[in-house]
Structures are given as structure tokens and as C-alpha cells.
N, C-alpha and C positions, 0 to 999 in steps of 0.2 A: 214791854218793848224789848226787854233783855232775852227774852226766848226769843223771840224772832230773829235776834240782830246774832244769836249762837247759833241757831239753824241756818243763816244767811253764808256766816263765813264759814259752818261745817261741811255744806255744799260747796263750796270754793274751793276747799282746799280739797277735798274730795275731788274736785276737775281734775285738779294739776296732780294725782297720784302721792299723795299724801295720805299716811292712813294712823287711823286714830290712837293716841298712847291713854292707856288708864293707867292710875296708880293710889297707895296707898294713901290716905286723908294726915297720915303724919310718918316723919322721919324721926334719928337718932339725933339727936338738937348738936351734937358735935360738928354736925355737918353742915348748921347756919351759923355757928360759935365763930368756926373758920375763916367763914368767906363772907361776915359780916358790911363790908364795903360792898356787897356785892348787890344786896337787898336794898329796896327800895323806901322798905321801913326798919329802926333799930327792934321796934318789937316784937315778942317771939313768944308766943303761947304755948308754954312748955308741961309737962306734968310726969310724976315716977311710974314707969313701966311696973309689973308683979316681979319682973327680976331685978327689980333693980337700974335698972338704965334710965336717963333721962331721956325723955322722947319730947317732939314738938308737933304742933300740926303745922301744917307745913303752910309758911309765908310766902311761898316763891314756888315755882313749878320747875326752871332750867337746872337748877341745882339735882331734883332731884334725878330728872329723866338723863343727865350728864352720868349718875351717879350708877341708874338703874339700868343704862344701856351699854352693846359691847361695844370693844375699843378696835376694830377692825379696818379691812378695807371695804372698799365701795362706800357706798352714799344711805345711809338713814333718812328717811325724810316722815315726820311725825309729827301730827296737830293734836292738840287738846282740847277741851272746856272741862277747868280744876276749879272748884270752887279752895280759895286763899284765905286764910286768918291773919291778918294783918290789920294796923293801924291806917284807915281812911285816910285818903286826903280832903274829902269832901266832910266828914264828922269829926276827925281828930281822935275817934274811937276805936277799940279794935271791931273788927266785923267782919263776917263770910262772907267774901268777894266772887262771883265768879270772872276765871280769867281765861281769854282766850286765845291763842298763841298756837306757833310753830315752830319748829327745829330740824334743821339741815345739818346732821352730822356725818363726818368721814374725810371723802377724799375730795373739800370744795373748790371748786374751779369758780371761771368766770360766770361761768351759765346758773350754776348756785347763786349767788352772789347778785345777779341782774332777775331771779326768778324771785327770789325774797322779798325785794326791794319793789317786782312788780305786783306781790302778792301782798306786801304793807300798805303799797299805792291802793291797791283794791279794795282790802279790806276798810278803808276810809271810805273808799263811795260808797262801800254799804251801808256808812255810818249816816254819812253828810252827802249831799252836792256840794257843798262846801267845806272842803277841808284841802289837806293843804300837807304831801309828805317831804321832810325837809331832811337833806339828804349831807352826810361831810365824810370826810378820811381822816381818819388817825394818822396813818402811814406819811400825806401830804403834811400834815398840822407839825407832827413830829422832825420830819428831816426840812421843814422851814423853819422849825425855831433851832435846829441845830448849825443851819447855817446863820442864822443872825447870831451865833453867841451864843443862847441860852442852854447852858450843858444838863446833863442828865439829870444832877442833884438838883436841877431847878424845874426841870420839865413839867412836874405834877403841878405844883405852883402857878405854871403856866397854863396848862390846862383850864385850872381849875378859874384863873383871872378872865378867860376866855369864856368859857359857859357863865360868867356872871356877867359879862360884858364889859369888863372892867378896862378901857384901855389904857387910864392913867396908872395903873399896877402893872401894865404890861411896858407900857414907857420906860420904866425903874430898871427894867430884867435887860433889857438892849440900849444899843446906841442908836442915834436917830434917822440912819439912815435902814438898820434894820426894823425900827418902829412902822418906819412909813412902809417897808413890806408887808411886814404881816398886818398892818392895819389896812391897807389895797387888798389883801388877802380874804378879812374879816369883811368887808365894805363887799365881797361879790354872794350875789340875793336872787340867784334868775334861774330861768329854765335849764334844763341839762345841757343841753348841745353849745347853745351860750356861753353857759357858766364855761365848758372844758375849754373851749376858744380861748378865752378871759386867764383861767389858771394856766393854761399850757403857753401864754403871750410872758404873763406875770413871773413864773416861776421857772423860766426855761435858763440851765444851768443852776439852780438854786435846789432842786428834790430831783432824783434818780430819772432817767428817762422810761424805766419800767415801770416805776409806781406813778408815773404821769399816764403813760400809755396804758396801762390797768382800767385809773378812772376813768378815760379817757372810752375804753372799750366797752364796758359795763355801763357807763352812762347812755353813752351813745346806742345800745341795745334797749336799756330802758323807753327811749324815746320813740322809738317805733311800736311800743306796745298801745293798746288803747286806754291806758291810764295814766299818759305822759306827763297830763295836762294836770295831772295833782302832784308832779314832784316837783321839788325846788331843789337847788345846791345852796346850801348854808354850811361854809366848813366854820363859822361859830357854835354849833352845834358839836357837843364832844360827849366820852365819858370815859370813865374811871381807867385809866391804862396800865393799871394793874392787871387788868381781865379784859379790857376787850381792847383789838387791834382793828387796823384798815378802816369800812366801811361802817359808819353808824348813823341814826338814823331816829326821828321822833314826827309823828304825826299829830296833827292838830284839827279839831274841828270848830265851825263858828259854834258860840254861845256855851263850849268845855271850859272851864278855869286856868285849864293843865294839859299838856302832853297827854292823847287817850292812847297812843301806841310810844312803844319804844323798842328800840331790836341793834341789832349790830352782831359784826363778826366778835368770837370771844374765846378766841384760840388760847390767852391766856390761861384764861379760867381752861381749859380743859388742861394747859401743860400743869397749872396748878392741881389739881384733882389729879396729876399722871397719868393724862391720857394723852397719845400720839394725836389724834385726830384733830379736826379742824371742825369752826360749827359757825352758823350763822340761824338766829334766828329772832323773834319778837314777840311782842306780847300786847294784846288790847286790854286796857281796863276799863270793863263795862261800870264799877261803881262808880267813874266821873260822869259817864253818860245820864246817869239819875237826875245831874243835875242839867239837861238839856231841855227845853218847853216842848214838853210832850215828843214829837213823832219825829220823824226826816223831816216833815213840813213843820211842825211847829202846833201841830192837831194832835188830839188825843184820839179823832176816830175822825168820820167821811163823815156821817152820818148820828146828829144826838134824836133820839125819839121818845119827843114827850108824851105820855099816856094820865087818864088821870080813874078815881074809881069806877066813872060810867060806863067807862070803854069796855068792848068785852074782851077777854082774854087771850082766847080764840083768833078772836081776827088779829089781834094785837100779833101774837105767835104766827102767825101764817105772812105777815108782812116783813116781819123780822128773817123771818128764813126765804121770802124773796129777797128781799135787798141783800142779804149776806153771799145767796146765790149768784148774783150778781156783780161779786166782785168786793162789796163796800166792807167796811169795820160800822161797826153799829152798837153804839151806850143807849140801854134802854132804862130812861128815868120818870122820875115825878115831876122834877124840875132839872134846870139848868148847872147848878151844883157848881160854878166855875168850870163847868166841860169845856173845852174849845174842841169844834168840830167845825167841818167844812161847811155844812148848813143841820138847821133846824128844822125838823117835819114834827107831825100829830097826827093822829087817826081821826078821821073827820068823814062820817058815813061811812064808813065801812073802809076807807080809802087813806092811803098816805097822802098829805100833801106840805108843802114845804109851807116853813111858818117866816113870815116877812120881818 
């Protein structure tokens, strides 16, 4: 299912003039040592270079192509499929991940920014019909907790009480009539154009009228695209503001454990690495999807076809490359195996027929 669903979104990004980054299977491990907060697991599968250096296979892909790209003007826009050495969230082990992702580096304006976001949307339908990309602002989050009070040396703290959902830890940091802000703030769960109504009613005098009218803009462009109807605004939804600013963003599908996307602007992280530029981008983890029931539908194929030694081979093979011509997926077994398929056929005279 994982080649399909890499072929699916290679084509996608392919549409929208995205062209594909290869790169080395390991980096200098000085350069995960760094930006450790950054990664999504602490572990780091490391080993001694012939000169001497310590080298790592690489856990993470934004780090490197940050690292491997120039620092210029105009716009980079570059997709992958890297396979990642990292610790699972689905085994607890480490394991070769393939990860699938994109990156908008350079000079990002709004239309970056509203492209990304429609291109995260996407990449979830191809996942699911049911999924669901949930959409917030650093930038908003930020200059609301500075006006309730909560000063800088407190911010990360807040952040981090916020992605846990913690409101009674957020209680402590303010007084109560800033409480009840940002908890009105936390409490809005809806569609785009909604939600901007809602923050821009909620927070008008309270966050800058640019970074209102920002989300406000970029939202509002999302909306008219034909993947509307998979985004939400969750500004409880945050990450690390060490490395990423403004726009961030985590998608979800039914029957995932976990977040299978996650992306954001990360202009941090490029000031940290010293680079001028600005970046927006995401990433699909295909190893949570393993844990999904079989297909988009919940099938392993269209079609299971049971055969047994009488049958002959021949016709067996000439019915399988019709049905296949035809459109279907097709498991050709002895038995049933736990297959889920859409229906069950047999060869019966010479003929397929579906089995009751």
C-alpha cells in the first residue's frame, strides 16, 4: 500500500511544479547533536566514518535538504520519498521509515504558505476520505499570550501546557480574565472562514492587525480550493518555537494512533543553521499508516480468488489478467488467509464466479 500511496503524492507534487530532492542515506551526526529538539525521535543511528568523523543515517530529512540547499533568492520548492532510521512510534524500535515530504524554501509569501497547507490538505485525501488537516498560528498563539501577561521566559511553558491540553497549567501563568481569553481562543474547532470570523471577533485589539489579516488571508484562499472540506483551524495545535514560527499544522487520519502528517513554517530553524531564507514545509509518515486495516476502504484487494489443485492453471492465469485489466486488485489464494476483500469469487467451469 506504501508504494502506491509514494507514487500518489509524487504525482501531486509533480502537478504543482515541485521537483524531486535525492540525497545521501547519512549525515555528520553533529548536525542532529544540534537541533536535537528538532527531531521527532532522541534516537540517532550513528557509526565512525574511515576518517574519522562521526557520521549518522539520517533520522529526519528537513535538516538535511536545509543544510544541502543554497541560501539565495527566489523560491526552491522540493519533494522527496527518504527512507529515515529512526525509533517507530508504532514498534518502539528503531526501523527504515519511508518518509514523504515537501519543502518551500526562499522568499515565502502568502501564496507559499496557502499552497502548502493546500497541498497537506491533499496529501490526506490520498491517504483517507477521512481525515482531517488541523490548522493554527504560532504568530496568533504568541502575541495572545503576551498580552494576557505571560512574558517570554514563560512562553515555551505555555506552549508546551497548550499542546497537552493542559488548561489548569495554563490558569497558573495568567489572571482570570486572561485565562478566559485564551481558553475562548483554545475552545475554537471549525472550518476556515468560520474559525477567521471567530479569531478576528475574539482577538481584535489583543494580536497585531497584520498577523490577523495574514491568517485571515491565507485561510481564506485555502477555502476555495477543492480540499477545504479536510481543513480545520485548531490554534491548540502548536510546536517547538525554538524552530518554527507563524503557520503550523498536523494531519490526521480515521483508524492512525497519531499525527500521519506534520509541517509548519520553520524560519527559526533556518536563522539557526544561518541561513537568510524562510521555509515552509511537511512531512507524511507512511510507518503509522501500516497500522491502518488494509486499504482507503478498509480491503486488502477488490477481489480474493480462491483456486484449489483441480483447477487448471491456465484458465486460473487468463482470468486473473482479465479482472486485473479491468480495473480490480486481485489476491490469488488456497484459502481465505484473513484476506478482507470486497467479494470472494472461484473458478467454476472454466469461469469466475463470485462465491456467497
Amino acid at each position: 500500500m506504501n508504494n502506491d500511496i509514494t507514487s500518489a503524492l509524487n504525482a501531486l507534487y509533480d502537478r504543482y511544479g515541485y521537483c524531486r530532492y535525492k540525497m545521501s542515506k547519512f549525515e555528520e551526526y553533529d548536525l542532529y547533536a544540534k537541533n536535537k529538539d528538532f527531531l521527532i525521535s532522541d534516537g540517532v543511528i550513528t557509526f565512525t566514518d574511515r576518517n574519522g568523523k562521526l557520521m549518522a543515517l539520517k533520522p529526519d530529512v528537513t535538516l538535511s535538504i536545509v543544510k544541502n540547499t543554497c541560501d539565495g533568492k527566489g523560491v526552491q520548492k522540493l519533494y522527496y520519498n527518504e527512507n529515515v532510521y529512526r525509533v517507530s512510534k508504532s514498534t518502539k524500535n528503531f526501523k527504515e521509515i519511508m518518509q514523504v515530504g515537501l519543502e518551500c524554501i526562499g522568499d515565502i509569501d502568502e501564496y507559499c504558505i496557502a499552497e502548502a497547507l493546500t497541498l497537506a490538505a491533499a496529501s490526506l485525501g490520498a491517504l483517507s476520505e477521512n481525515a482531517v488537516l488541523c490548522v493554527s498560528d504560532l504568530d496568533i498563539l504568541s502575541q495572545t499570550l503576551e498580552f494576557i501577561g505571560v512574558g517570554e521566559e514563560k512562553r515555551r511553558e505555555a506552549f508546551g501546557l497548550i499542546g497537552e491540553k493542559n488548561l489548569h497549567g495554563l490558569r497558573s501563568l495568567t489572571d482570570e480574565e486572561g485565562f478566559e481569553l485564551i481558553k475562548k481562543l483554545l475552545g475554537i474547532r471549525c472550518e476556515a472562514k468560520k474559525a477567521v470570523k471567530e479569531i478576528e471577533k475574539l482577538l481584535c485589539g489583543a494580536v497585531a492587525n497584520e498577523t490577523l489579516s495574514k491568517f485571515s488571508r491565507v485561510m481564506n484562499a485555502v477555502s476555495v480550493t477543492g480540499y477545504a472540506d479536510k481543513v480545520t483551524v485548531d490554534l491548540s495545535v502548536v510546536d517547538d518555537i525554538h524552530y518554527y514560527n507563524g503557520f503550523v499544522f498536523k494531519g490526521y487520519v480515521e483508524g492512525a494512533p497519531a499525527a500521519v502528517l506534520s509541517g509548519g513554517q520553520y524560519d527559526r530553524l533556518m536563522a539557526k543553521m544561518k541561513r537568510s531564507s524562510e521555509a515552509i514545509g511537511f512531512a507524511v509518515y507512511l510507518d503509522l499508516l501500516d497500522q491502518l486495516n488494509g486499504g482507503k476502504d478498509g480491503y486488502d484487494c477488490d477481489v480474493l480468488l480462491l483456486y484449489s489443485d483441480e483447477d487448471d492453471i491456465g484458465v486460473l492465469m487468463k482470468n486473473v489478467d482479465l479482472l486485473v485489466k479491468e480495473g480490480y486488485t486481485v489476491s490469488v489464494r488456497r484459502s481465505k488467509d484473513n484476506v478482507r476483500s470486497k467479494k470472494t469469487m472461484k473458478i467454476c467451469g472454466g469461469e469466475v464466479k463470485t462465491v456467497e
